[in-house]
Each structure stands twice: as structure tokens, then as C-alpha cells.
C-alpha positions in Angstrom: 133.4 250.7 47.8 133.1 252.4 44.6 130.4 255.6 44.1 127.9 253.6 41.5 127.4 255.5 38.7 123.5 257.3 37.8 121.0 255.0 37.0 120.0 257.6 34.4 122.1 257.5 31.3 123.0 259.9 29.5 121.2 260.4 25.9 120.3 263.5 23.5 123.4 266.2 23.0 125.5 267.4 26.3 125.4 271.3 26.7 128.4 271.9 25.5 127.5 270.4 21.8 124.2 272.8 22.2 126.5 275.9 23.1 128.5 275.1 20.1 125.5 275.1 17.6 123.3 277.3 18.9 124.4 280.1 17.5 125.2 278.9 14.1 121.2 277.7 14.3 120.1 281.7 15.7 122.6 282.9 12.7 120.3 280.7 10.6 117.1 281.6 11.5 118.0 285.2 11.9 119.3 285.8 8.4 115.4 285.0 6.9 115.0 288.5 6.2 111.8 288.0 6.1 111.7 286.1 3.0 108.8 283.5 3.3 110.8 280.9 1.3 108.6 281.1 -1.8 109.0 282.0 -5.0 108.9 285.7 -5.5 105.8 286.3 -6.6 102.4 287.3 -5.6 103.3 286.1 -2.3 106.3 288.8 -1.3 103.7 291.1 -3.1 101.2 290.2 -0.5 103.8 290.4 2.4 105.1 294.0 1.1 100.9 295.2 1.3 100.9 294.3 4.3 103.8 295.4 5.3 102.8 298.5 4.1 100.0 298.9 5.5 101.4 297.8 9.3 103.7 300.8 8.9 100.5 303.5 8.2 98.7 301.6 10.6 101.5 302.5 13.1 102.2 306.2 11.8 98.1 307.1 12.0 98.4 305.6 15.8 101.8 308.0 16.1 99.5 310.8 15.4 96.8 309.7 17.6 99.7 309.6 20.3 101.2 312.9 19.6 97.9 314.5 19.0 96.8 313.3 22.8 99.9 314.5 24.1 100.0 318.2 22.4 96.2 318.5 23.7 96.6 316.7 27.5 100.3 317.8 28.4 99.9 316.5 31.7 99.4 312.8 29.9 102.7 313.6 28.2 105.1 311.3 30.8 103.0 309.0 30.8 102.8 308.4 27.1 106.0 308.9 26.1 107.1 305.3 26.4 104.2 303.9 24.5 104.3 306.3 22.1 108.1 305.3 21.2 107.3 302.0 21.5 104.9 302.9 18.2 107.4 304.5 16.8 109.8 301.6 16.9 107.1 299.6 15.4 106.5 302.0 12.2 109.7 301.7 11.8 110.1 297.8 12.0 107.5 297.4 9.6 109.3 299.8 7.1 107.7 303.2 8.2 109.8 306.5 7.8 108.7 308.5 10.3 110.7 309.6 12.8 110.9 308.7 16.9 111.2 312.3 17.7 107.5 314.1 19.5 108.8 317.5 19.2 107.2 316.9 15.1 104.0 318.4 15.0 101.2 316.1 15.1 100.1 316.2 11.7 103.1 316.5 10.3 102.4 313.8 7.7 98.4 313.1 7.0 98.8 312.0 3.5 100.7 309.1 5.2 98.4 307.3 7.2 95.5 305.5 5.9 91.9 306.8 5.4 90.6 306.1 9.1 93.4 307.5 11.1 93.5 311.3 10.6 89.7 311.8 11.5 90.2 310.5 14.9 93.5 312.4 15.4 92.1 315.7 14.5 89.5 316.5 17.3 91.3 316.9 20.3 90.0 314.7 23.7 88.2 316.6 26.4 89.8 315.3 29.7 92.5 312.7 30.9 90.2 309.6 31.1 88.4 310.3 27.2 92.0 310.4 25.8 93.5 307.6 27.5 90.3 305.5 26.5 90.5 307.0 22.8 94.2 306.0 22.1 93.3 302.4 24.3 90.2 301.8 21.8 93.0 302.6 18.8 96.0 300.8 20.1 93.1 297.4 21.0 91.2 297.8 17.4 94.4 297.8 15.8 96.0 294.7 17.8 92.9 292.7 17.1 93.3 293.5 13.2 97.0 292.6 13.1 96.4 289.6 15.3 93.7 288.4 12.4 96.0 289.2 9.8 98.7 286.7 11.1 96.9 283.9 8.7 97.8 285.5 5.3 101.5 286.7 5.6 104.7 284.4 5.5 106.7 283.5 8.8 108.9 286.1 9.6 106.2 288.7 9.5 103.9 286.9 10.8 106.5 286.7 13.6 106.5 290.5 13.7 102.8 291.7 13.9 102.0 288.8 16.6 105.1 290.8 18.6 103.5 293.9 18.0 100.0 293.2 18.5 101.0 291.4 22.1 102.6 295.0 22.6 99.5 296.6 21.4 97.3 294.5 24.0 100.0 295.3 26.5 99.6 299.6 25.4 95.6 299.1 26.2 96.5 297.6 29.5 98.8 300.2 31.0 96.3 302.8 29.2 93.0 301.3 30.9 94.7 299.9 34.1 97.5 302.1 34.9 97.5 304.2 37.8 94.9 306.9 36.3 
């Protein structure tokens, strides 16, 4: 007696058709650039502001991270990571500044915007007031980008939702990591 064949029938593509054009469709999507699609106008104006101001958000944070770590050495293992994960950030959102902590932690003030350096300049008085100060930074900032998601085209949009999950993430492993 013959095997009868699945009830179910087969409809939609097979995975070998979705092998075949799934990377011509990530090639696609990945070659935006972060052009919204619009005409160039006050809209890629808008994006490059906020752009902008992403990358001095995430260089005054930088400096809030290397400030911590040149006053609490002991901190310094543990911040590391995060603190290159900010790096990487800056310099997704077009910032210049480099990944390396052996800079000097004001290296570059007339960079960051107005409420950054203040913060960065007094140094924290024990472990748990620094890791609170740069969790109350790296959560203040998330919750700004996170609200700015509304006003800027897709593919940046994209970008500060990824950073400020990050962000959420930092304030996590600063408030409830092993202290």
C-alpha cells in the first residue's frame, strides 16, 4: 500500500527560494544608509541634528565613564566594557572620539554639550555614588533617545532604539550587578 501523501499542502515559498533571496533583500535594506527616502531637505537636516547631537550625547557620557574610572580605579574592570560599548556608540552616530581610556578624561570638553562636563568634573565619593551617577546618566540619556525615536527617519530611528535598549541594559548591570 502506498505511503499517502500530507494532508497539508504545501503553499508560500520552499526554503530554498528564501535562501536564494534573502540576501539580495538584507543587501537591500542594508544599503539605506540612512537615507529616510525623502527629499533632501529639512528632513536629512533634522536627521544630521540629531545625529549630532546622539554623538555629544555619547562623548559627554565617555567622559562621565572615564572620569569614574580615573577617580574609582577599582571600578575600572568593571566599566571597561560599558564604557567601549559608549564608545562604539559615538562613533556609530558619527562621533570622533576615540575607543582608547588611556585619553585623559577631559580630553575634549568643548565637545560635549552644555550639561555633560559639569557632572564629569566632580569626582564620585565611593563605589556605590559612582555606579549610581553614571546609571542616572546612561537611564536619563536612554529615556531621551527613546522619545526622540518619533522625529527622525527609519534607519536612525533604527539606531538610537538599539542604543537606548543598550543604555537600559548599562543601568541594569550598573544598579544590579554584583556590587
Amino acid at each position: 500500500m502506498p505511503f499517502p501523501s500530507s494532508p497539508r499542502a504545501r503553499s508560500g515559498p520552499r526554503r530554498r527560494s528564501l535562501l536564494a533571496v534573502a540576501p539580495a533583500a538584507l543587501a537591500l535594506t542594508g544599503c539605506t544608509g540612512g537615507d529616510s527616502g525623502g527629499p533632501a531637505g529639512e528632513g536629512s537636516s533634522a536627521a544630521d541634528r540629531a545625529r549630532a547631537r546622539a554623538a555629544r550625547d555619547s562623548e559627554g557620557l565617555l567622559e562621565r565613564y572615564d572620569a569614574v574610572i580615573a577617580a574609582r580605579p577599582g571600578l575600572a574592570g568593571r566599566l571597561r566594557p560599558l564604557r567601549e560599548e559608549v564608545a562604539r556608540h559615538a562613533r556609530a552616530f558619527g562621533g570622533g572620539r576615540k575607543p582608547s581610556p588611556s585619553t585623559s578624561p577631559s580630553a575634549s570638553p568643548s565637545v560635549t554639550s552644555s550639561a555633560s562636563p559639569a557632572p564629569s568634573a566632580t569626582a564620585p565619593g565611593n563605589d556605590k555614588d559612582a555606579l549610581a551617577g553614571l546609571a542616572a546618566a546612561e537611564r536619563e540619556l536612554a529615556d531621551r533617545r527613546a522619545k526622540a525615536l518619533g522625529g527622525v527617519p527609519g534607519e536612525l530611528a533604527r539606531l538610537l532604539a538599539s542604543v537606548a535598549a543598550a543604555g537600559a541594559a548599562h543601568v541594569y548591570l550598573l544598579t544590579e550587578g554584583d556590587a
